[in-house]
C-alpha positions, -999 to +999 in steps of 0.1 A: +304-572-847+331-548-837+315-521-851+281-528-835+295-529-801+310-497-809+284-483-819+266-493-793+291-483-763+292-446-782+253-443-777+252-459-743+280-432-736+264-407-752+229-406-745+229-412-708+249-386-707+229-360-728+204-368-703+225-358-670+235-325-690+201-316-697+208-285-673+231-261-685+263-256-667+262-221-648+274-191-670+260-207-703+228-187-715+201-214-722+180-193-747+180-218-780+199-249-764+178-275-764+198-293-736+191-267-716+167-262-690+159-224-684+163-216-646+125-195-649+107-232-659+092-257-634+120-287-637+151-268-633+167-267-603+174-230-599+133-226-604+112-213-575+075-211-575+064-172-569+061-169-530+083-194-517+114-170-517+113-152-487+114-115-487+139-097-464+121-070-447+129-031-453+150-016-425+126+003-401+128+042-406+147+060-383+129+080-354+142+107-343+132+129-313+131+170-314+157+186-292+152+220-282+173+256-274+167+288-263+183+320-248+169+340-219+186+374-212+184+400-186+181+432-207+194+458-181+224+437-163+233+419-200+231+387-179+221+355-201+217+317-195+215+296-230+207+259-234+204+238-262+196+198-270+170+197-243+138+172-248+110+196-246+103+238-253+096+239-212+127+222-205+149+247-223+131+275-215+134+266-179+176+257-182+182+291-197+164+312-174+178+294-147+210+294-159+202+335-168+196+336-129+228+321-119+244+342-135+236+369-121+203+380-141+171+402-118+148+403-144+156+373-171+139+371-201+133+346-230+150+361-259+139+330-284+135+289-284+146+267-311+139+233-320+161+213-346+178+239-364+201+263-355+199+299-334+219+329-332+219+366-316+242+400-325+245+431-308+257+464-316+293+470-307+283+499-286+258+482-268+213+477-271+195+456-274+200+421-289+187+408-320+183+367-323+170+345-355+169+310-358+175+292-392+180+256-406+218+261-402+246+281-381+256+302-412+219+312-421+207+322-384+240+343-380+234+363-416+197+366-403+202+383-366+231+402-381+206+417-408+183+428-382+209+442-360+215+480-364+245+494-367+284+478-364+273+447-348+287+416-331+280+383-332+276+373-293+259+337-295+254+311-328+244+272-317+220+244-333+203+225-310+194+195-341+175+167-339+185+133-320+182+096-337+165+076-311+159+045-331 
């Protein structure tokens, strides 16, 4: 009898408790153990049906807004007004020409706008006219107006006016 009730007490021990380990333990692959419940099958507890996990939203792009430069120059007094990370072309073309007036310009002219990118101008050392360029960066509008400056020339203005995040 002894042995019976061992025997007995073993499988009562034993099979209840194959039963509560039907689910494998976190870390242990389930592929071929049969006392393992894959986490992708309907009865484990890590399963979710298709559509009930909620998906998080992609961050919104970011919106950004053009800013605008430009350079107005009085040709015969060498007066200038420049202006750059203004909201519109008419806005920066009416800062520098007022700023070209305040300083002392008569006859103020716009030399070049620029929107989101970079402008620069060079003149001759011994004077003329000015040449301006605009480019994607500093480095690339100076090179530019210097190339189309005759002459030893000077760089006398090189500013981006670049683009503003707004959102």
């Amino acid at each position: 009898m002894k042995m019976q009730t061992r025997v007995l007490i073993f499988a009562a021990l034993v099979f209840p408790a194959q039963s509560l380990f039907a689910q494998c333990a976190p870390g242990i692959p389930g592929a071929g153990n049969p006392g393992c419940i894959p986490p992708t099958q309907p009865g484990s507890p890590y399963y979710q049906e298709q559509g009930s996990v909620p998906v998080t939203p992609a961050a919104p792009a970011p919106v950004w807004a053009d800013r605008w430069g430009a350079i107005a120059l009085d040709g015969v007094s060498g007066r200038a007004g420049t202006t750059i990370g203004q909201e519109s072309e008419k806005a920066a073309i009416g800062t520098a020409m007022r700023q070209c007036d305040e300083n002392g310009g008569k006859d103020c002219q716009v030399l070049i706008t620029f929107y989101n990118q970079c402008a620069a101008a060079s003149q001759n050392v011994k004077g003329g006219s000015i040449n301006a360029s605009s480019a994607p960066t500093k480095e690339q509008a100076e090179a530019e107006s210097q190339k189309h400056c005759s002459g030893t020339c000077q760089l006398v203005y090189s500013q981006c006016s670049n683009a503003e995040r707004v959102h």
